[in-house]
C-alpha positions, 0 to 999 in steps of 0.5 A: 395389574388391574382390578378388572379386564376389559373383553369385547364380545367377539361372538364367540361363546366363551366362560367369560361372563358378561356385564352390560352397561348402558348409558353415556360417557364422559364427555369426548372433548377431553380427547386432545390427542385426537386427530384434527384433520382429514389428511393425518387419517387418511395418511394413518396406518394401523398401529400395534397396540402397547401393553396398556391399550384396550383389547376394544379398541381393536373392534372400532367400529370404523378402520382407516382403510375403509374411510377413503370414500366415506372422508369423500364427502366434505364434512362441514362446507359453509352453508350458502347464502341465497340472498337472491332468492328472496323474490322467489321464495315468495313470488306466486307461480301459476300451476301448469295447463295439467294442474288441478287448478289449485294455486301451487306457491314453487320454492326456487331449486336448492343447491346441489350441495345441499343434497345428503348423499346416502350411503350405506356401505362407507363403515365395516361393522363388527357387531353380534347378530342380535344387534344386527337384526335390531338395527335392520329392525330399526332401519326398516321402521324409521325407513318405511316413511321412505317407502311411503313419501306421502307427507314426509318426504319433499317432492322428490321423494329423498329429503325427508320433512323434519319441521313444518311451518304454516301461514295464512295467504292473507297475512300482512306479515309477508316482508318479514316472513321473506326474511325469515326464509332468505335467512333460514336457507342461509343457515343451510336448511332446505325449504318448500312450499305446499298449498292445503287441501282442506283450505285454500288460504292455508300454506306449508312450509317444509323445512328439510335439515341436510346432513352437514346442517345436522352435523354443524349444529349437532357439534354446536348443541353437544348433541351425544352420539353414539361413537364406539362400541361397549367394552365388557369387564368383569372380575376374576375373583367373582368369575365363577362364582358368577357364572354359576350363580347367574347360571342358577338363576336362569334356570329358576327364572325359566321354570317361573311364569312370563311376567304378563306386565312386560312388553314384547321386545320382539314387537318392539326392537327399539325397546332394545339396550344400545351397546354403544357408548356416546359422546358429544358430537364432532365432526373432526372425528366423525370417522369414531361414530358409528354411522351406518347411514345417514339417514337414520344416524340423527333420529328424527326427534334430534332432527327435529330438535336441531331444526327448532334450535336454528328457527329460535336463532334465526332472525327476521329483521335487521334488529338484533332481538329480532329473532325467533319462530316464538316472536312470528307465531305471536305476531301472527307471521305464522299460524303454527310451527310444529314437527311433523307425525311419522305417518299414520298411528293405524294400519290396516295390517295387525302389527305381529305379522307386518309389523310396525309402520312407523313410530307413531303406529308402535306407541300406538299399539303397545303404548296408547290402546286400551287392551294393553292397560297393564303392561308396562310403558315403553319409556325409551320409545316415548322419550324418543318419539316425543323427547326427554321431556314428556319421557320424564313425565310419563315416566314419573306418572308410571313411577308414582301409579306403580308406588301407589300399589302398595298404599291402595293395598294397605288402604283396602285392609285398613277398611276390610278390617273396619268392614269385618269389625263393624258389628262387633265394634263395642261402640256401634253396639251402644249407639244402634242399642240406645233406644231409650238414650234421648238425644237434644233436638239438633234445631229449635222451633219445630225439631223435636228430640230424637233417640241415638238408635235412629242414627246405627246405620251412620255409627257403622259407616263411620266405624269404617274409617275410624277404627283401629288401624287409622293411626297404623295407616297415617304412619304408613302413608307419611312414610310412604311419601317419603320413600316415594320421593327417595326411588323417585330420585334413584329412578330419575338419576338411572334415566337420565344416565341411560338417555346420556342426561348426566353431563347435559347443561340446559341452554341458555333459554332466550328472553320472551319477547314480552320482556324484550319489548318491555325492558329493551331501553335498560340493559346489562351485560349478561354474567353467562353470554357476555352480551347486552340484553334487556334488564329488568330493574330491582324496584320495578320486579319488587312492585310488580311480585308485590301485586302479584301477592296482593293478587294471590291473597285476594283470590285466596280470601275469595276461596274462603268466601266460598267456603263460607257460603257452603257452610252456611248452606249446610246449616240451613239445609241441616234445619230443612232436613231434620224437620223433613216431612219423609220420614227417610230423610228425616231419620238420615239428615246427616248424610243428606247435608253432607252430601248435599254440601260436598255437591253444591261445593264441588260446583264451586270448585270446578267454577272457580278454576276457570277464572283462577287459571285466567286470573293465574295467566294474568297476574304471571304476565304482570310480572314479566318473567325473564325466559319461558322456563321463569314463566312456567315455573311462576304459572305453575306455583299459582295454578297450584296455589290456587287450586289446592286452596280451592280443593281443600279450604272446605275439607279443612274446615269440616275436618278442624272447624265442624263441631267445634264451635256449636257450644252446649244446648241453651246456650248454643252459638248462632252464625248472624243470630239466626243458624245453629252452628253445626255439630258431630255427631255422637259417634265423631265427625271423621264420617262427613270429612271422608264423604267430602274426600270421597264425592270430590275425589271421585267427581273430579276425576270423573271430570278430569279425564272426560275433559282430558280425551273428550274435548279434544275428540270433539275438536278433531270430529268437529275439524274433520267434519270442515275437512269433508266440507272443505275438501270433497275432492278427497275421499278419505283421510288417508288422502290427506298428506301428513302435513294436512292431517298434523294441523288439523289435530289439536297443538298441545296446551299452551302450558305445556305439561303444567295441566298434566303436573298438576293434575297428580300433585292435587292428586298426591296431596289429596291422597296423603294429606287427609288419608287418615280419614279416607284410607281408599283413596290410594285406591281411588287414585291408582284406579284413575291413574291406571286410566289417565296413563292410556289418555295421556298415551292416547292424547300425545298420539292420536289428538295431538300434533307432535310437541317439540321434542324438548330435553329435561333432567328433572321434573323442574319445580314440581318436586319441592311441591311434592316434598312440601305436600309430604311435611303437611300431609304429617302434620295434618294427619296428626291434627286429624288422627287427634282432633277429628277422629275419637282415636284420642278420646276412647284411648284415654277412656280405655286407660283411664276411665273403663272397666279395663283401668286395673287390668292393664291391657286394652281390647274392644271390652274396655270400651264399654261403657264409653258411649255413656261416658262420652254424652253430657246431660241436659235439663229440658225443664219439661214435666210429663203428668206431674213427674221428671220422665224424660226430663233429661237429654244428651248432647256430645261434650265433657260437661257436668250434669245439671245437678252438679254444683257447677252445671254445664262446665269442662269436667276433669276428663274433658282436659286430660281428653285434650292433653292427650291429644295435644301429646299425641300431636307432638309425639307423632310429628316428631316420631314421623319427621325422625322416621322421614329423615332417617328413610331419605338419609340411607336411602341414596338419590344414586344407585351404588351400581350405577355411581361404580358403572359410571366411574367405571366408564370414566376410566374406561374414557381415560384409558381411550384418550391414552390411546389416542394419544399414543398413536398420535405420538406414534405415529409423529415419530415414525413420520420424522424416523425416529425409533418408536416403542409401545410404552409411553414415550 
């Protein structure tokens, strides 16, 4: 007996209920027992299952009886070697007296051989409907190129263009250009060459991928397929109870609204739930896949994958680290290397009544327009579209935008509180009412004093952010980080088990050419491959990475300088502003040196990223990285290096350094014995710490996302505008065969997604690291992220050529940097809630020093008084018609008054305010470092479902190779006539 039985849906209704699965296999190697030559299955007959046999196996998607025509078709000859076709491939044929008079480059005729032959008829399929209609659903989609051959099919109309290569005429590259063609119709793949219509000196190369070449490298690459249908089971126990339960909630979920976030499924069908299992291609047991034609088996991402994986393989000259599409793009052999469009992304028929042209045209309309903004994103169609890949990009930038909702809620109540408590806040009160508190001059020579009352809009603005729910709110954000993180990685593990990641092992990459090139003379045998490759020694890489720090440290030091030079601004600004002749500026001086220094120093920001992203390119090519993934991954540790320094050195120094060192009137610290170092105003410095995070935050998004979509428009306008010169013959774009409109679009950053990555990790950090003092910025980054997706969408469709699909299983190393961001947003929001803001000092004037000492509770009353108690007293010396009127000022600070026996030192409140904030600081780091680690240690990088569906498929696959063991033995014994039963023999 077993826990659970195994049903496959026979479309009829039953009161079995239904469990879905989705995702992959283990792998299908482990299949010993299946058969290995066509003869055995031609010559099989259909087998009684035993006892122990699956009721599945009998709805296989394939039956013997019907594999004669399909096993008609060789299934893996040796691809043919056109060694004389060298001087063909590359020979200049004059066009025909009917030709246009354009040169036309002829490629020599392929061997019949390699034509796919299509049938659609060789597999009987027994599915429901609704899977029927999603694949002729998707057959007419992915068919529709077919229908329309313009710049997706070869001449003939029937192979279809799966890679496209482009070089110049005038290249001196042309011996090893011949090669590299000889060699990749060597390996089976079909070429042909067309001129360009937009400029005489442009030609294309098309690159066809028949259907054998796919298998062959399908097989070799461990391509998952999907091989068998999906067997359904459920328990006994939980039948009923299920059933009714599931029942219940159809009806409740019925009577409930549409939820307008979701996406059509009817206008996408691709969007539907495969029920197929997979496993790693074979083409020994081709006959166990589902193949319903050929055409549309491998989809064109695969092909393209498949077509990119011989082009790094493949070799241009007799040297064995020859090889390779990278190494003749760098040598300007080939101008471009890219996989074509699947036509054009707009149509002139809406999209609900004709349907989706193409792919591209689907993302297009449900994906990258901006009237679909709130809905979700279609991840399956992108990840198959674009790859794995950039999938998991968009698919964690949807994940962290979605994350976002709940902090940019609690960020917008911990302000509306602010907002609401503003003139009711004891604090304020006294400021805006302190018409007769005289204030020390904040300058010497012609600054004079001036009364606290002057700066109430400024205490108000400040009680926004620094009020009661800050520290509530930095609690809430460090937690958030870390449950951030957590479902991040359930969501990533739930990805790759639906895009069958789960057993995927990356390659081993190749090496770059510049490390071949460099360390070709020294090698080693290679611990995975077995082979000899270049070898880069210990002291070479440890001096080089030495530089390389050296490097990092001193663009460092350099964005300190710049910091430097902001702060000195604002100190001769706060001297310009306060003895300002207008009278408005004069009485706001503190908002006009803040702003003015977060403008001047946003200008420094954006500068310097220019030259510390050539610095970053410089100093990771001095190191020689070994493969592409090493080079990406040091890229990107730089860039972020350097431009987390660069964004935050300045809020660091306003949120710990402003104020702090300004020393006391008559004996105030001076920077070169010339400039007052600037101090806080009475009310607290968190005010200027939430401006910088705000102007930067805003501009730099602003910044971002016009550089993000409208440079790019203008390369593309300003590409179409030499089009029209170039090419008046043509009246429109759409003339255009797709490879003319592809290399005219934008390649994709040379860095990849570094850009994109690192443009929301600078993002995060600046929303939790110094969110205590700025509780809208979630707001601010949910409202940009909600903008960057369409752009990104946007971009990938519309202004991009198509990257090369590209399989991935994590986000790489960006994840640690975003669990390194998360331990430092807790410890400076710590230092912030303690040091900046004057959290800490009105709580120990509450409990200790206010009217509220003997009561022992604490509301808004127990501040009174606090603003009093929070100024020190300074004596002027100055005497007003022979009497000590207004003799004394105020300034911010715990000192005793000049009458004292010791004027002008630290008074007892002064050390129990600055224990109080070192306990706080340490009772906070460890009460929210315990509460991280107790949040990351129940919470499962793997659903519990999703680790019972898999174990669950694990024995579903044991059971499979039983059974295909079990008539293997079978039928062994029937054939030398030997009695046979149904249980094991």
């Amino acid at each position: 007996m077993y826990p659970a039985f195994i049903f496959c849906p026979r479309g009829s209704r039953s009161g079995i209920t239904m469990v879905h699965h989705s995702g992959s296999i283990q792998s299908f190697k482990q299949q010993k027992g299946m058969h290995t030559s066509i003869s055995e299955i031609l010559k099989e007959k259909t087998l009684k299952s035993s006892r122990r046999s699956l009721p599945c196996l009998a709805q296989s998607q394939t039956h013997p009886e019907n594999l004669n025509h399909f096993l008609s078709v060789p299934l893996s000859p040796e691809p043919k070697t056109y060694s004389h076709s060298v001087s063909a491939s590359c020979t200049h044929i004059l066009p025909p007296p009917t030709d246009t008079g354009q040169d036309v480059y002829m490629e020599e005729r392929e061997a019949g051989g390699f034509a796919p032959k299509t049938d659609e008829t060789h597999h009987v399929q027994q599915k429901p409907v609704s899977r029927g209609k999603l694949e002729a659903r998707t057959e007419s989609i992915q068919g529709n190129s077919l229908e329309n051959p313009s710049g997706l099919m070869f001449r003939d109309g029937k192979k279809r263009i799966d890679y496209i290569l482009v070089y110049k005429k005038s290249s001196l590259q042309v011996e090893k250009r011949c090669t590299f063609e000889r060699n990749l119709r060597a390996e089976g793949l079909m070429l042909e060459k067309e001129p360009s219509l937009t400029n005489s000196d442009i030609l294309f190369v098309k690159i066809h991928a028949p259907w054998d070449t796919l298998c062959k490298y399908a097989e070799q690459m461990n391509i998952r397929m999907p091989f068998r249908k999906k067997c359904y089971f459920t328990d006994w126990k939980k039948k009923t109870m299920g059933s009714q339960f599931q029942l219940r909630c159809r009806q409740l979920k019925s009577w409930l609204p549409r939820n307008p976030m979701k996406l059509d499924k009817e206008a996408l069908p691709d969007l539907e739930e495969t029920d197929c299992y997979t496993a790693p291609f074979s083409r020994a047991r081709v006959h166990h896949f589902t193949i319903n034609n050929r055409e549309t088996f491998f989809s064109n991402s695969t092909r393209s994958r498949i077509v990119h994986h011989v082009l790094q393989r493949t070799k241009y000259e007799d040297a064995k680290s020859k090889m390779g599409i990278n190494r003749l793009l760098g040598n300007s052999t080939y101008e471009a290397a890219f996989p074509p469009h699947e036509g054009s992304y707009k149509s002139r028929h809406p999209i609900k009544t004709h349907g989706a042209q193409n792919h591209r045209h689907l993302l297009y309309e449900r994906w990258a327009r901006w009237g679909i903004w709130y809905k979700y994103q279609p991840l399956d169609l992108i990840r198959r579209y674009f790859g794995e890949k950039i999938g998991l990009y968009f698919a964690w930038l949807g994940w962290y935008t979605g994350m976002l909702i709940p902090a940019a809620l609690v960020g917008l109540f911990v302000f509306l509180y602010g907002l609401f408590t503003m003139d009711s806040s004891q604090v304020s009160k006294e400021i805006c009412e302190a018409n007769t508190t005289i204030m020390c001059p904040m300058c010497e020579g012609n600054c004079s004093s001036w009364t606290l009352s002057d700066s109430c809009v400024y205490a108000k603005v400040t009680h926004l952010f620094d009020n009661g729910g800050t520290v509530f709110f930095a609690i809430f954000m460090a937690i958030w980080a870390t449950v951030f993180l957590e479902f991040w990685k359930r969501r990533r593990a739930e990805l790759t088990y639906d895009w069958d990641l789960i057993d995927w092992e990356e390659e081993e990459e190749e090496l770059r050419p510049q490390f071949e090139a460099k360390y070709s003379r020294k090698e080693r045998v290679n611990p995975i491959s077995g082979k000899p490759e270049p070898f880069q020694p210990f002291t070479d890489k440890f001096s080089r990475l030495m530089v390389s720090v050296s490097g990092i440290f001193f663009m460092i030091s350099l964005v300190l300088t710049a910091v430097f030079a902001v702060v000195v601004f604002r100190l001769i600004a706060m001297e310009k502003f306060v003895s300002f002749q207008w009278e408005f500026v004069k009485k706001n001086w503190q908002f006009a040196t803040s702003g003015t220094g977060v403008c001047i120093n946003f200008m420094i920001i954006m500068s310097l990223n220019v030259v510390y992203e050539k610095v970053a390119y410089l100093l990771t090519n001095l190191e020689h990285p070994r493969t592409e993934s090493e080079w990406e991954n040091s890229f990107a540790l730089k860039m972020f290096l350097f431009q987390f320094v660069n964004l935050n050195s300045s809020t660091f120094y306003i949120a710990f350094f402003l104020g702090r060192f300004a020393g006391r009137p008559g004996d105030y610290n001076k920077l070169f014995n010339r400039w007052r170092m600037e101090e806080c105003h009475p009310s607290g410095c968190l005010i200027d710490l939430c401006l910088q995070m705000g102007v930067i935050m805003v501009l730099k998004q602003i910044w971002n996302n016009f550089m993000e979509l409208g440079y790019p428009l203008l390369q593309n306008w300003w590409s179409r505008r030499k089009m029209k010169r170039a090419g008046e013959q043509i009246n429109s774009k759409e003339g255009l065969p797709q490879w003319d409109r592809d290399w005219n679009l934008q390649p994709m950053n040379a860095h990849g997604l570094v850009d994109e990555y690192l443009e929301m990790v600078l993002q995060f950090g600046f929303t939790t690291i110094f969110v205590a003092a700025f509780p809208l910025a979630p707001l601010l980054a949910l409202l940009n992220n909600i903008i960057e997706i369409r752009l990104d969408a946007y971009k990938f469709v519309t202004q991009w050529r198509r990257p090369m699909p590209a399989r991935a299983t994590d986000i790489g190393i960006w994840h640690g940097i975003l669990e390194g961001i998360g331990v430092v947003a807790v410890i400076t929001n710590a230092f912030v809630i303690a040091i900046t803001s004057d959290y800490i000092p009105r709580f120990v004037y509450a409990f200790k020093y206010g009217p509220c000492v003997d009561k022992g509770y604490r509301h808004e009353k127990c501040l009174r008084g606090y603003l009093n108690n929070s100024l020190s007293f300074f004596d002027m010396g100055e005497f007003k018609n022979g009497s000590f009127q207004n003799q004394y000022c105020r300034y911010r600070d715990y000192r005793a008054p000049p009458w004292s026996p010791e004027p002008y030192d630290f008074t007892l409140q002064f050390w129990h305010v600055l224990a109080a904030r070192l306990a706080f600081i340490i009772v906070f780091e460890h009460l929210v470092f315990g509460i991280k680690t107790f949040i990351a240690h129940m919470i499962p990088d793997m659903p519990k479902d999703l680790s019972d569906r898999m174990r669950r498929e694990k024995y579903l696959m044991q059971e499979m190779v039983y059974e295909a063991e079990l008539e293997h033995l079978q039928k062994e014994r029937k054939k030398n006539g030997k009695r046979y039963h149904h249980e094991w023999p």
